[in-house]
C-alpha positions as CSV (number, residue, x, y, z in Angstrom):
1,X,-9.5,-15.0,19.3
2,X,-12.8,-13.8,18.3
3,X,-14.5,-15.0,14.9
4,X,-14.0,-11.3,13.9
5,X,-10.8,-10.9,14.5
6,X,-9.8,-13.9,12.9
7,X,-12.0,-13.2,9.9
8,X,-10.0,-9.6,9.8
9,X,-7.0,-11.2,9.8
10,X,-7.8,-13.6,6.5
11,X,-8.8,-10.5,4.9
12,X,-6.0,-9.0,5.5
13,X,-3.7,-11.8,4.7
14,X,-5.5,-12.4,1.3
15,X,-4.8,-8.2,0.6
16,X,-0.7,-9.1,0.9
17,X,-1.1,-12.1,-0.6
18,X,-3.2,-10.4,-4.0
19,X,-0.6,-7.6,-4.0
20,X,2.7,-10.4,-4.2
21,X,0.6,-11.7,-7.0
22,X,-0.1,-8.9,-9.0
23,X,-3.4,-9.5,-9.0
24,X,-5.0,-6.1,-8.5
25,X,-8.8,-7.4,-9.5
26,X,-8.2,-9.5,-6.3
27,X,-7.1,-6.6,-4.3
28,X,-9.9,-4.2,-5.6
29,X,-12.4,-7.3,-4.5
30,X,-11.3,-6.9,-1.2
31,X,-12.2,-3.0,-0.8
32,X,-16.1,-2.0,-0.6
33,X,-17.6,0.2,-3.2
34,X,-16.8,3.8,-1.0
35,X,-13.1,2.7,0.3
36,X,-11.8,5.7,1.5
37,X,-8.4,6.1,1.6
38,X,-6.1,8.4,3.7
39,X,-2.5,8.9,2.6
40,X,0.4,10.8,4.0
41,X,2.1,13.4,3.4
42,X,1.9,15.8,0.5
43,X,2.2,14.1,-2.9
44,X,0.2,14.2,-5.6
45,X,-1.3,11.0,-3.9
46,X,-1.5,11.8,-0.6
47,X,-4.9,12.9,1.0
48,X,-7.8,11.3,0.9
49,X,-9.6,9.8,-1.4
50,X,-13.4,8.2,-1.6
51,X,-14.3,5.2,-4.1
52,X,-12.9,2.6,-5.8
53,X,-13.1,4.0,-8.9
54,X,-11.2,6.9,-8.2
55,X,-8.6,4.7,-5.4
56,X,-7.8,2.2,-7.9
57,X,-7.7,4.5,-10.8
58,X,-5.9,7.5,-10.5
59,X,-4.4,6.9,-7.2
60,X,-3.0,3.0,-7.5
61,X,-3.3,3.1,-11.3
62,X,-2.0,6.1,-12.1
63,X,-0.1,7.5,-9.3
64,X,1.6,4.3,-8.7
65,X,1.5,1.2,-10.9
66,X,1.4,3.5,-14.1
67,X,4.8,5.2,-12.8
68,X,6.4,1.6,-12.8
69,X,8.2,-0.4,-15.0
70,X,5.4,-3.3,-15.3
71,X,8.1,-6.2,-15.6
72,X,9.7,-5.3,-12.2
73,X,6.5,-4.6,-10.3
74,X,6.6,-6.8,-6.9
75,X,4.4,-5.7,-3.8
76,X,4.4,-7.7,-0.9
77,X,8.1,-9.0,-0.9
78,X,7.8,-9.3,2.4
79,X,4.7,-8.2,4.9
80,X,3.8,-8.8,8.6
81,X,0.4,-8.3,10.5
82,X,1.5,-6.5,13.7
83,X,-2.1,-6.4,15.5
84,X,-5.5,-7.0,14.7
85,X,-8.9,-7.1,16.5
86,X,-12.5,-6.8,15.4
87,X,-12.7,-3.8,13.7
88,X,-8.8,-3.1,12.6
89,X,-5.8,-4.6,10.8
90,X,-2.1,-3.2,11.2
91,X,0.4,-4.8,9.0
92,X,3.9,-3.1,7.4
93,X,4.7,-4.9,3.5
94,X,8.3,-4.1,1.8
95,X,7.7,-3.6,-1.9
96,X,7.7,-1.7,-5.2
97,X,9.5,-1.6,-8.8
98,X,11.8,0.4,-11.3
99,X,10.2,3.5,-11.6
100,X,9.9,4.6,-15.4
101,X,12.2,7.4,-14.4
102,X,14.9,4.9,-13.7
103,X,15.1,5.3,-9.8
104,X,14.6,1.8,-7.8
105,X,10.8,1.8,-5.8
106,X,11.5,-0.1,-2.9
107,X,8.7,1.0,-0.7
108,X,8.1,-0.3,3.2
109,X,4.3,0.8,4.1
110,X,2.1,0.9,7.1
111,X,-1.1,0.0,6.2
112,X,-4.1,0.6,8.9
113,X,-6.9,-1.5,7.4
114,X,-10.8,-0.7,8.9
115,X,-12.7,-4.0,7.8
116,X,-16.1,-4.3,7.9
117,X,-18.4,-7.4,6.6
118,X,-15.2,-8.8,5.4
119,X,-14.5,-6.0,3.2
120,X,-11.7,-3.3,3.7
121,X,-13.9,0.1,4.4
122,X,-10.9,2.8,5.0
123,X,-7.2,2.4,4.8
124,X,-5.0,4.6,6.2
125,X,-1.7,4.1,4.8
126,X,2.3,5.5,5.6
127,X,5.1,5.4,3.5
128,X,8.2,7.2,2.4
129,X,7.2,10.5,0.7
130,X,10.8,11.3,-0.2
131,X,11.0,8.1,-2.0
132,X,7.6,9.1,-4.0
133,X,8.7,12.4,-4.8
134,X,11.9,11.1,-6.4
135,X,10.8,7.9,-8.0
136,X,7.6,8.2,-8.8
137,X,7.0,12.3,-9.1
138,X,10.4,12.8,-10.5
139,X,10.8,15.4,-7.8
140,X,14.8,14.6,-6.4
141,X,14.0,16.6,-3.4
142,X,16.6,15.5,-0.6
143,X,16.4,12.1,0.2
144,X,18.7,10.0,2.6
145,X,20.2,6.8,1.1
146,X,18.1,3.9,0.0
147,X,19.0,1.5,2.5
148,X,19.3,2.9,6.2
149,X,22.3,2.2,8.1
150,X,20.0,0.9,10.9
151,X,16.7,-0.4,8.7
152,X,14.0,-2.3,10.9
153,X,13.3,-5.7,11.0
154,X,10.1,-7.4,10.0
């Protein structure tokens, strides 16, 4: 394995490991200054965004974590790396809270991680749009059930 890809693979390890903390001051140390992130879908949080200021404030602070019941907030219950080399991280990570709107946030994500001088440079990140409409947007468009009859395994 190359020193690269190992050290993109500790980088990526330490951003599941900040999120099961809750330490998001961790997480934001692991993004540069001009993290731009591209989101799926069309939610008010899908799209891309550039900066840490505005990723981690009105995207993850607001359009997320501020939509959440703080007490019940646990990201990375469970997360796997799936492939990694020298300039990219793929890993999926189960997680989420009570929404403030009372429906559960139980989130699996695909997060594509570019990683440059040990710091994440552009995420691209895939998720359950349904689910953020109803929980987070308060938008009950037509969802399936929570729990698929045939859910993946990590």
């Amino acid at each position: 394995m190359s020193e690269r890809r190992a050290a993109n693979i500790a980088v990526a390890t330490r951003f599941y490991e900040a999120l099961a903390a809750g330490d998001f001051d961790a997480l934001a140390a692991l993004h540069s200054d001009d993290i731009v992130f591209n989101l799926v879908g069309t939610t008010p949080v899908s799209g891309r965004w550039e900066g840490k200021a505005v990723c981690f404030g009105p995207i993850v602070a607001d359009g997320v974590i501020g939509k959440l019941v703080a007490e019940t907030i646990r990201f990375s219950r469970e997360w796997r790396i799936m492939c990694a080399d020298d300039d990219c991280v793929v890993g999926l990570m189960r997680g989420g809270g009570l929404a403030t709107n009372g429906h559960e946030y139980l989130q699996t994500y695909c997060q594509i991680m570019t990683i440059r001088d040990g710091l994440i440079v552009e995420l691209h990140e895939f998720f359950d749009t349904a689910l953020v409409e109803l929980a987070l947007n308060d938008n009950p468009t037509a969802k399936g059930p929570s729990v698929p009859a045939r859910p993946f395994q990590f």
